[in-house]
N, C-alpha and C positions, 0 to 999 in steps of 0.2 A: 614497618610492619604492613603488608599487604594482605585484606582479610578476604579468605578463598572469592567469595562473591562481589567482588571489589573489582573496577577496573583501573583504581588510580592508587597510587602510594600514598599513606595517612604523613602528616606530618609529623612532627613530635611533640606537639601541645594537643595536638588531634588524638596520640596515643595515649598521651596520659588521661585526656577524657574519657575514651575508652575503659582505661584500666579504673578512674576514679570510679564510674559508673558500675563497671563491675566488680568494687568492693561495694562496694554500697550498697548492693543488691547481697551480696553474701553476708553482710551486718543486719540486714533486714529479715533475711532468711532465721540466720543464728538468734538473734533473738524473736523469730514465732516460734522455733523448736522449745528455746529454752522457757517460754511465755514469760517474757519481760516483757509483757503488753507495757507499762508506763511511759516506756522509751520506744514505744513503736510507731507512734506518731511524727515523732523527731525523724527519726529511718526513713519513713515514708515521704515524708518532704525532701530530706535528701536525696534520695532515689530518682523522686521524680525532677529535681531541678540538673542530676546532672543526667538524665534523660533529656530533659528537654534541649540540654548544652551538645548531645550527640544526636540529636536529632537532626539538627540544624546544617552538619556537615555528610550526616550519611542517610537521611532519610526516613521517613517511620519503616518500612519493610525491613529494612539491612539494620536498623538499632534494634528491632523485635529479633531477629536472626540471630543477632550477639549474644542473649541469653536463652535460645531454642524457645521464642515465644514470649516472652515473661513479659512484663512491663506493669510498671507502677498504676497506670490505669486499672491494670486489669485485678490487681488487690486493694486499691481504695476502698472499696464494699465491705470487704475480709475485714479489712483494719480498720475501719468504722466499729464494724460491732464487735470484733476483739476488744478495743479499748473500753467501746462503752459499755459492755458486761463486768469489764474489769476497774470499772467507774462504780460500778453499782455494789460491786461485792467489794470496795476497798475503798470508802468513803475518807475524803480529806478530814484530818480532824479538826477541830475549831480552833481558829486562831486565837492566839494569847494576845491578849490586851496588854500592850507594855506600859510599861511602869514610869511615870516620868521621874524624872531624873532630879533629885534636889536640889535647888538653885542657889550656887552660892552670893554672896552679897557682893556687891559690884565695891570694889576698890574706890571708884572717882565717885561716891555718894560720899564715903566715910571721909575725905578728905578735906582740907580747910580753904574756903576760897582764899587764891592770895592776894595780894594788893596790887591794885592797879598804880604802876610808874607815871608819873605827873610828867606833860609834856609842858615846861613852862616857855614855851616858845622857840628853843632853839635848836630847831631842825627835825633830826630822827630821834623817837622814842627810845631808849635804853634798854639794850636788852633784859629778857625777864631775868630778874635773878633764878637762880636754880636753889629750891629747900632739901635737906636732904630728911628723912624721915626717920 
């Protein structure tokens, strides 16, 4: 893909940057129309890290070009007070205090100590016997 104002051919990781960037810019878009300010902040970060990714190989002038101007700087402002209006009329509610949880009684309390096997001298200790319960 060679983009008109381009003098070099993009690669193909180089195009998919391209194209990630411009979904990401039409997610951002879709949800100001549709005012899903909650998730606009999300969008907004995305936007701008895979700006920053096409930046690197075509430059700020030719990455403003790709969407006839637009860039995620230039709606930071916008979606600051988007969200924080939409902060204010749509208060988190109070978190629920959870409940702890009933402790059951530990098994190795209720059990009987067992007998320690007498080493009377010769050699290794015998293995423990096994109780069945």
């Amino acid at each position: 893909m060679t983009l008109f104002y381009l003098q070099k051919e993009l690669t193909l990781p180089q195009e998919a940057s391209v194209d990630i960037y411009k979904g990401s810019q039409k997610a951002y878009n879709n949800a100001l129309r549709h005012k899903e300010y909650q998730i606009l902040a999300d969008l907004w970060k995305n936007c701008m890290s895979s700006y920053l990714t096409v930046r690197k190989f075509l430059g700020h002038p030719n990455t403003c070009k790709l969407l006839n101007g637009w860039h995620p700087l230039m709606e930071k402002k916008n979606m600051m007070l988007l969200t924080a209006e939409w902060r204010e009329n749509n208060p988190t509610p109070p978190k629920q205090v959870p409940r702890p949880a009933p402790v059951a009684s530990n098994s190795n309390y209720n059990m009987k100590k067992q007998p320690q096997a007498q080493n009377n001298g010769k050699g290794k200790a015998p293995a423990p016997k096994h109780y069945s319960q």
